[in-house]
N, C-alpha and C positions, 0 to 999 in steps of 0.2 A: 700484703697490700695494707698500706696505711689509711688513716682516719681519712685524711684527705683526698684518698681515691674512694673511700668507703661511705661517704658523707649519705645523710637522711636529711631532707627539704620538708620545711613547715610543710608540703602540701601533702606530701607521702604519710606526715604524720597522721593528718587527717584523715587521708583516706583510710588509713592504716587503723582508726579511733571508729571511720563508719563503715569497716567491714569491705572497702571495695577493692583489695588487694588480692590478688591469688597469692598460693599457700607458700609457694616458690620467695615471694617478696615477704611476706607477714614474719616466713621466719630469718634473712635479712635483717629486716627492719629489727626484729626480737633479739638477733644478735646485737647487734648496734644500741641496742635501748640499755644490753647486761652490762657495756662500758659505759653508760651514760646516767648515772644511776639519778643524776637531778633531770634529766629531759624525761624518762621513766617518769619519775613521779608526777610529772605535770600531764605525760600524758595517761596517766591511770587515775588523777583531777578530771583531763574532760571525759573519760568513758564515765567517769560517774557522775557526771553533769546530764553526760547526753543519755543515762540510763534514768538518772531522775526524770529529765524532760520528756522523754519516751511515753515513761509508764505513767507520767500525769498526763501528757494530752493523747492516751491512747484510743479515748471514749472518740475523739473526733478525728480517727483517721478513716479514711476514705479513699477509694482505686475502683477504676471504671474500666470499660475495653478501652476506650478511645486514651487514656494514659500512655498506653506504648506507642500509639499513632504521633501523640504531641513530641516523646522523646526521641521517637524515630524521626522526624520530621527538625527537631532542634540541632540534631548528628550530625542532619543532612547538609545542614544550611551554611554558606560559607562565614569562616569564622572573621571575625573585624576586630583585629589586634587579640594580645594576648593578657587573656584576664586568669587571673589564680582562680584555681576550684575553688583551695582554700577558702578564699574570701565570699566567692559563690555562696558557696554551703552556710557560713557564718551569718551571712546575711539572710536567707531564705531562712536559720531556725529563728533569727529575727522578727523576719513576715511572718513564720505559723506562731509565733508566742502573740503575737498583737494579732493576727487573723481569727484566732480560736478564743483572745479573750475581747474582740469586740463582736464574734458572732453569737458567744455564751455568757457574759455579762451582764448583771443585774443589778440596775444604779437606784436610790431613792435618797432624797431628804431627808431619810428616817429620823436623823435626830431632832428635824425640826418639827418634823408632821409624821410621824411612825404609822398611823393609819392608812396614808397615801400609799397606790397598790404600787409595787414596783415596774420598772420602765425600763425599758430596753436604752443599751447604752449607748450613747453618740458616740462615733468612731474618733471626734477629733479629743474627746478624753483619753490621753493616754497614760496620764500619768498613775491612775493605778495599775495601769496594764506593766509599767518600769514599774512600782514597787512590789507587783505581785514576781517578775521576775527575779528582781532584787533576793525578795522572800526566798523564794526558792534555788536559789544557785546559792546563797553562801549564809542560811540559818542550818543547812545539814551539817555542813562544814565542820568537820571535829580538828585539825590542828590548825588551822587558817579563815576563822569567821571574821576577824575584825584586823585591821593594820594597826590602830593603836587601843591599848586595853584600857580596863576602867582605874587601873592604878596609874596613868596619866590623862586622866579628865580633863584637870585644867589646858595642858597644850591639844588635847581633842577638841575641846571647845574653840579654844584658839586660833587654829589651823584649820577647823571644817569654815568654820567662819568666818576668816581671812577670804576661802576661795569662794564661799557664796557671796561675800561684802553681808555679812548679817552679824548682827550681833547674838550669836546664837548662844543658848542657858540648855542645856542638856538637862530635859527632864527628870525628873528624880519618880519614880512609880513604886519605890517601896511599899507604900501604904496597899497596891494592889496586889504584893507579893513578887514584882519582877523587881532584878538590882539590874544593872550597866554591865555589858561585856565590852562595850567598845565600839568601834566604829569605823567607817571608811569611807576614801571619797569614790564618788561612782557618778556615772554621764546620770546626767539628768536634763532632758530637751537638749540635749548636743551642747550641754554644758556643762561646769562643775556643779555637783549634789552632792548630798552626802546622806549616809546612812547611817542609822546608830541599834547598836541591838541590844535584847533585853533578855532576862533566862528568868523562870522562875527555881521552887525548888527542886521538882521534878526534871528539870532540864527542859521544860517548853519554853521556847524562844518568839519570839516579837521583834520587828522590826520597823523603826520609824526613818523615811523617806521626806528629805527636804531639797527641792530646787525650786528654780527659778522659772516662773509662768508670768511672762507680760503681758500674756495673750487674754485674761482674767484676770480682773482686780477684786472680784466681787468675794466675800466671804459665803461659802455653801458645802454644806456637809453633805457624804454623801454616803453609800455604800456601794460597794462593788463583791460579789461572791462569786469564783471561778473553782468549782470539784474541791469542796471544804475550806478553800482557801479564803479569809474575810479582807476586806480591806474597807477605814473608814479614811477617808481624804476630804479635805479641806482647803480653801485658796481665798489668801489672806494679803494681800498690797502688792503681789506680784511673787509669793512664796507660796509653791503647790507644798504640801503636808500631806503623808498618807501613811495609817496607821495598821502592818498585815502582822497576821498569823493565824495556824489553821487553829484557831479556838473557838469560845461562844460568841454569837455576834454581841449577847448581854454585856461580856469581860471586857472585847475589844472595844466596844462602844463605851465602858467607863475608862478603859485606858485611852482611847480617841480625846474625850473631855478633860480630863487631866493633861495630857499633853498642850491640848487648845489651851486649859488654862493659864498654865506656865508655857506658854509659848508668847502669850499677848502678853503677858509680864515683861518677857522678854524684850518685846518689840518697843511697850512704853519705856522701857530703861536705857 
């Protein structure tokens, strides 16, 4: 039997990545993966995506009796056209990454009023909620963190900043110990963003998140903290800014203000 009577569908992948396959199909599909050694790779990328995501929002998983009641009852119901699990799935780890960090997120002004207790965070900020994910799905990343490296800056700069329309200056943070790894473009409010990352010497990494927010003009710092994860963010003439990594909030807040610095350089040039 040929490839083309033996084919594997993005959705079997999936399932195949969330365990819902019996043993009969998993090892299929694992024959199939041994000729396919680049579909392999990507799909041994999301197991360890979805083992990262796992085991950060493990603190907030939750099962009741009535669980099997709603999934028995969803079985039951007739179905109205034909939608991918695939996408299903994709989408729902979507809703528990923004579900778990606007029910455990901790926002304050800190930098302008540090004293101020901190405040439970409005659901329609989401833009730390995209760069804490950001953070997380591609600062582990050892052969694929960034699409272009820091030994092309200049066309980085270039190209992130073509597709925001900004005149963007890639911060320089040496003086705090991180250099440039590079960076990539990534949705940001269902548009182009872009992110840029940072390493220090130890190998901790920092990532700085920039898209487009018309929905807020106003400049206001903030913080957000989700299970050690810091993010400070800011929104600047219609450019949301948000500065993560799992470090001290003291570090990330002088790396926060240094970016704001040379970023408003940026903006008057």
């Amino acid at each position: 039997m040929t490839d083309d009577f033996n084919t594997v569908s993005e959705d079997e992948l999936h399932a195949y990545v969330d365990g819902q396959l019996s043993q009969p199909e998993r090892e299929r599909i694992e024959a199939w993966l041994e000729r396919h050694p680049a579909r392999a790779e990507e799909v041994r990328q999301w197991q360890a995506q979805a083992a990262a995501l796992k085991s950060h929002f493990a603190s907030y998983a939750r099962s009741d009796d009535s669980d099997r009641v709603l999934v028995a009852t969803r079985r039951a119901a007739p179905k109205v056209g034909a939608i991918s699990s695939g996408i299903v799935r994709r989408a729902a780890a979507g809703l528990l990454i923004f579900a778990a960090g606007a029910l455990t997120g901790l926002y304050t002004p800190a930098i302008v009023a540090p004293d101020r207790p901190l405040q439970i965070a409005e659901e329609r900020e989401t833009l730390p909620r995209q760069a804490q994910s950001a953070f997380l799905i591609y600062a582990s990343e050892v052969r694929h963190p960034v699409e272009v490296g820091a030994d092309e800056q200049g066309h980085l700069a270039n190209w992130l900043g073509k597709r925001l329309d900004y005149a963007l200056r890639i911060p320089d943070l040496s003086t705090l110990g991180f250099s440039l790894v590079g960076g990539r473009l990534v949705p940001v409010n269902g548009k182009a963003g872009a992110m840029l990352m940072y390493e220090d010497g130890t190998g901790q990494r920092l990532t700085v998140l920039l898209g487009r927010d018309t929905e807020n003009r106003e400049t206001s710092f903030r913080i957000a903290s989700q299970s050690g994860v810091e993010t400070f963010y800011w929104i600047d003439s219609g450019i949301g800014y948000a500065v993560t990594g799992e470090v001290s909030r003291d570090l990330l807040q002088k790396v926060a203000h240094e970016c704001y610095r040379q970023f408003e350089g940026s903006s008057e040039s």
